[in-house]
C-alpha angles and dihedrals in degrees: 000000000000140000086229088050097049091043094049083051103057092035090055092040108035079226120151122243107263081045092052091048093047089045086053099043094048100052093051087049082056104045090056095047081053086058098037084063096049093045111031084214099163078207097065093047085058093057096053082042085060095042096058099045093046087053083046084058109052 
């Protein structure tokens, strides 16, 4: 994620920081769910297990 994303978000929005970055996070979690299902590639669903656990974490 990007400063420039992060930035545009909260321009077009008028959203704070921690929203931009969660806006930004989610829709990439999702976009890889949304491949994982296309595909079935056990490595994809790794990474969004990691994903989650690492936001869990923080």
């Amino acid at each position: 994620m990007t400063t420039k994303e992060i930035r545009d978000r909260r321009e077009h929005k008028g959203i704070g920081l921690q929203d931009a970055k969660a806006e930004i996070l989610h829709e990439r979690l999702i976009a890889k769910i949304q491949a994982f299902d296309r595909t079935g590639d056990r490595k994809q669903l790794t990474e969004i297990l990691f994903d989650l656990a690492d936001r869990k974490g923080k």
